[in-house]
C-alpha positions in Angstrom: -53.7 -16.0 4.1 -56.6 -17.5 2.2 -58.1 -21.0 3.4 -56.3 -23.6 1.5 -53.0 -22.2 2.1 -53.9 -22.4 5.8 -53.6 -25.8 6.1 -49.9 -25.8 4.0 -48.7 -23.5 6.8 -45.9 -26.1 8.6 -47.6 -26.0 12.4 -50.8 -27.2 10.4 -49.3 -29.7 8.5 -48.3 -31.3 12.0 -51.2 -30.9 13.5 -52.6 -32.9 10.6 -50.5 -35.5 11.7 -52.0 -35.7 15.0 -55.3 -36.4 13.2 -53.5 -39.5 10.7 -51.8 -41.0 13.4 -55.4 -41.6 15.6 -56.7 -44.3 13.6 -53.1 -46.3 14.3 -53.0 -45.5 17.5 -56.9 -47.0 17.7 -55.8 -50.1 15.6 -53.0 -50.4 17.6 -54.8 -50.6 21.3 -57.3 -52.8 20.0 -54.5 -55.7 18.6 -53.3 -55.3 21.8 -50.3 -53.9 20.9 -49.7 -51.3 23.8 -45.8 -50.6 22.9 -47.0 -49.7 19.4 -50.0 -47.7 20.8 -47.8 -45.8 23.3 -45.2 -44.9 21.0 -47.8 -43.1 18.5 -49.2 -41.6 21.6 -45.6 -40.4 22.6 -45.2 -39.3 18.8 -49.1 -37.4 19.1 -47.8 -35.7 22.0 -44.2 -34.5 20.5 -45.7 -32.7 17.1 -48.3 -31.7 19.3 -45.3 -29.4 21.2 -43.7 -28.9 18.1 -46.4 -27.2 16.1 -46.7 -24.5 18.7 -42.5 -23.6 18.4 -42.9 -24.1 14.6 -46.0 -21.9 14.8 -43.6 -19.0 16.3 -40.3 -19.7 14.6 -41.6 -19.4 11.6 -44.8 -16.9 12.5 -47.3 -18.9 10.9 -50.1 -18.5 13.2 -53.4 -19.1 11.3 -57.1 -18.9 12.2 -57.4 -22.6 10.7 -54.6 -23.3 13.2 -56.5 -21.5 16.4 -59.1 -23.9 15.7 -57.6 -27.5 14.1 -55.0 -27.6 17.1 -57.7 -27.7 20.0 -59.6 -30.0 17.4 -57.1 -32.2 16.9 -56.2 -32.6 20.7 -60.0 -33.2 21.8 -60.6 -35.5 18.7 -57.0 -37.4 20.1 -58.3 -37.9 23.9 -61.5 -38.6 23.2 -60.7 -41.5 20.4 -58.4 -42.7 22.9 -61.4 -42.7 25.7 -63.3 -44.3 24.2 -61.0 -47.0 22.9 -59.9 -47.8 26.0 -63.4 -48.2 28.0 -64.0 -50.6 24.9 -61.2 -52.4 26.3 -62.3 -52.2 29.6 -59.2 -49.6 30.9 -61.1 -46.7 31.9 -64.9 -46.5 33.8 -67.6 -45.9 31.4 -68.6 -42.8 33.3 -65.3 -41.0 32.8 -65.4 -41.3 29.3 -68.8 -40.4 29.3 -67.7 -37.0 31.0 -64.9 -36.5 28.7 -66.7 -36.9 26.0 -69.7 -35.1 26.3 -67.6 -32.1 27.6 -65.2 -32.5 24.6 -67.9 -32.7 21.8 -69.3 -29.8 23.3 -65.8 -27.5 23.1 -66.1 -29.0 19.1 -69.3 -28.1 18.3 -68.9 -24.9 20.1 -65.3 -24.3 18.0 -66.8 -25.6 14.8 -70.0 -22.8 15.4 -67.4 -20.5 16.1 -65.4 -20.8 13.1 -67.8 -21.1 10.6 -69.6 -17.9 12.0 -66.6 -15.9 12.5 -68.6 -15.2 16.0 -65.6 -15.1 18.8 -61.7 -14.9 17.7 -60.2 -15.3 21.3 -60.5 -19.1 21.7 -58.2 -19.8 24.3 -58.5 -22.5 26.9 -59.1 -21.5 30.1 -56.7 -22.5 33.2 -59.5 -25.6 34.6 -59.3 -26.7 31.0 -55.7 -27.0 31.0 -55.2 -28.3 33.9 -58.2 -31.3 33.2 -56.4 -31.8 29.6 -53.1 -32.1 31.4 -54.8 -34.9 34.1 -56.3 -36.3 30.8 -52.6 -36.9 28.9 -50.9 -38.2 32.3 -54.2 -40.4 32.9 -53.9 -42.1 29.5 -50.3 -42.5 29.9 -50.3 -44.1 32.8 -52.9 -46.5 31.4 -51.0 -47.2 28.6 -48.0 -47.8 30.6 -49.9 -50.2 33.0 -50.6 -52.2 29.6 -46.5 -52.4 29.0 -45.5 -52.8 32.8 -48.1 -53.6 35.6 -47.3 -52.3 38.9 -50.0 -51.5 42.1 -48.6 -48.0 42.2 -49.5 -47.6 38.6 -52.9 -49.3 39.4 -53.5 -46.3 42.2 -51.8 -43.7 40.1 -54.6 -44.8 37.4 -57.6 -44.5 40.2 -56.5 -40.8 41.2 -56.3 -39.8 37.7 -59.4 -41.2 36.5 -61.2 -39.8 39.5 -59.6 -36.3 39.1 -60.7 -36.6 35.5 -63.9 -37.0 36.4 -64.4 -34.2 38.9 -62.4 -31.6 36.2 -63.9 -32.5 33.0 -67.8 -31.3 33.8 -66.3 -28.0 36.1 -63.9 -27.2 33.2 -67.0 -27.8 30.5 -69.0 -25.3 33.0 -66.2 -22.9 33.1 -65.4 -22.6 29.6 -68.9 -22.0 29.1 -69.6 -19.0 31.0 -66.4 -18.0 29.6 -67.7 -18.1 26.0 -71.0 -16.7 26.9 -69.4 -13.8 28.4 -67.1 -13.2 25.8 -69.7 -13.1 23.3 -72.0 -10.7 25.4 -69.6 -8.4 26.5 -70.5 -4.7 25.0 -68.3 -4.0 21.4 -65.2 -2.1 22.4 -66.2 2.1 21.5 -64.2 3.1 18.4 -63.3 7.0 18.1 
């Protein structure tokens, strides 16, 4: 499938959506408006979900689509980072860890797409698990906004701290991962 039909494949076109509905979701946070903000986050999340079952359903899997979806996710959580340390929601230093170890993984994914270097650009278990801590962290400090509790307010410290321990071991891990991938010896062809 050549390049521009890539991004007409359906699971692309959502993940597309991701990417239009950040600058909303930014404008959002910043009025202060924290039901808006969490329902585009909410929205994010669901065609986020959805572009994977579409992906299978309707076997579109593209190369633009192995890369645009991990894009599109870091760009997400990152924005949202930062936006919210702006508004004094998250520590400066854990959005400095995310977002040095996200514009890392972007850089890295943009070198390896333009180069054609390393197909096999899956996340690794650590990364999961820190992107995971990232989407329930920002949730709950969204929520917090809408309905202020204590437990929310610990829930929020936990998270942000576990976030700040994964983020640089994940960015290590997926390192060494790439770096072996690339040199490990070419498979012997008979």
């Amino acid at each position: 499938m050549n390049f521009l039909r890539q991004f007409r494949a359906a699971p692309n076109l959502l993940t597309l959506l991701r990417l239009f509905i950040i600058p909303f979701l930014v404008i959002a946070i910043l009025g202060g408006r924290f039901r808006s903000a969490f329902a585009l986050f909410v929205l994010a999340g669901v065609s986020d979900g959805f572009d994977g079952l579409v992906a299978r359903w309707t076997r579109q899997h593209t190369r633009l689509g192995q890369y645009l979806d991990p894009i599109a996710d870091k760009l997400l959580l990152s924005t949202l980072f930062v936006v919210l340390t702006h508004m004094g929601l998250v520590p400066r230093y854990v959005t400095v860890l995310v977002f040095s170890r996200d514009l890392g993984i972007l850089l890295i994914a943009t070198l390896l797409f333009a180069t054609g270097t390393l197909r096999d650009f899956r996340p690794s278990l650590l990364g999961k698990l820190n992107t995971l801590a990232q989407i329930v962290g920002l949730t709950v400090v969204l929520v917090e906004q809408i309905a202020p509790s204590a437990n929310a307010g610990l829930l929020r410290e936990g998270l942000l701290r576990a976030i700040s321990v994964l983020a640089p071991i994940s960015a290590a891990q997926y390192a060494w991962i790439v770096f072996r991938r690339m040199n490990a010896p070419e498979p012997m062809v008979e």
